[in-house]
N, C-alpha and C positions, 0 to 999 in steps of 0.2 A: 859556455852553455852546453858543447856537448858532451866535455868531461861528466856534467852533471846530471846530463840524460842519459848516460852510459852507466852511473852509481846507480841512478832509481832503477833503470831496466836489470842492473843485475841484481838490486835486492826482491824486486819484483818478482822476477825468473827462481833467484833461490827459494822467495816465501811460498810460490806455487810449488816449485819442486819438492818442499817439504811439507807441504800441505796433502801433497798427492800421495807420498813415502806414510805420511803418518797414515792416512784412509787406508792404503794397501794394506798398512804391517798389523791395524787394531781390524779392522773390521773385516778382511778376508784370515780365516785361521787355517795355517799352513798344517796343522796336525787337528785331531780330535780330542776328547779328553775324558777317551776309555782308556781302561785299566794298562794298558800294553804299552800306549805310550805315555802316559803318565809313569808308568815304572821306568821305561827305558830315559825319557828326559831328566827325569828325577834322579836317576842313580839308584833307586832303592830295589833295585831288583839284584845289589850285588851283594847286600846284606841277606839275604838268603842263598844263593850262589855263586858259584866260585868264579868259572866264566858264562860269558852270554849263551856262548851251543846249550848247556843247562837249561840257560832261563828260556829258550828257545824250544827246547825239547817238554820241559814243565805244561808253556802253554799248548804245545802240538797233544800232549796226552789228555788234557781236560778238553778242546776240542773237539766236537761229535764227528766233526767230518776230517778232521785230521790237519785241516788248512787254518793257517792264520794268516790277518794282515796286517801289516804293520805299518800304516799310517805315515808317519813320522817318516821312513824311510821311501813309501806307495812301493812297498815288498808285498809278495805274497811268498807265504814260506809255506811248503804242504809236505806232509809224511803220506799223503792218498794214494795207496798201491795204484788207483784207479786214474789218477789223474799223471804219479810218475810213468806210468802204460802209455801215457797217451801220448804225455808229453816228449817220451823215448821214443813211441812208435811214427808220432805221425809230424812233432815240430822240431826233431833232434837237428834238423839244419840251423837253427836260429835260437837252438838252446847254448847259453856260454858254456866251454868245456875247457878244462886243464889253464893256462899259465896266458897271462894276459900281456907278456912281455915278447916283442917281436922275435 
């Protein structure tokens, strides 16, 4: 008897567990599905450039404000004189700088 209530409790436990994986993984989306990360999941932004700083630099130019965000990653990547000022002047303590190796 309790072999047997040990089997149902663990098919139980896994059917919920995979019941809860599958809700998470379809109905919260972990990216968007504009242009930037559909190019970057896809791949297809290598068929027009050679490396990503490229495909990186592409979308910083078409850009109004200079800034992009990249979803997929929850980067923000910016060329904004106005914002690397700021970010140099007033958060340079908690901005990452040079070799991340002890």
């Amino acid at each position: 008897m309790g072999k047997t209530l040990f089997i149902v409790f663990l098919f139980f436990s896994f059917a919920l567990s995979f019941s809860l994986f599958s809700l998470l993984l379809f109905r919260l989306k972990l990216w968007c599905n504009c242009d930037v990360c559909r190019s970057y999941l896809t791949g297809s932004w290598s068929i027009e450039f050679d490396n990503l700083c490229d495909w990186y630099i592409h979308h910083l130019k078409k850009s109004p404000s200079r800034t992009i965000h990249v979803h997929v990653f929850g980067n923000t990547i910016t060329a904004n004189p106005d914002n690397v000022e700021y970010m140099l002047k007033m958060r340079f303590e908690i901005t990452q700088k040079g070799s991340l190796s002890p």
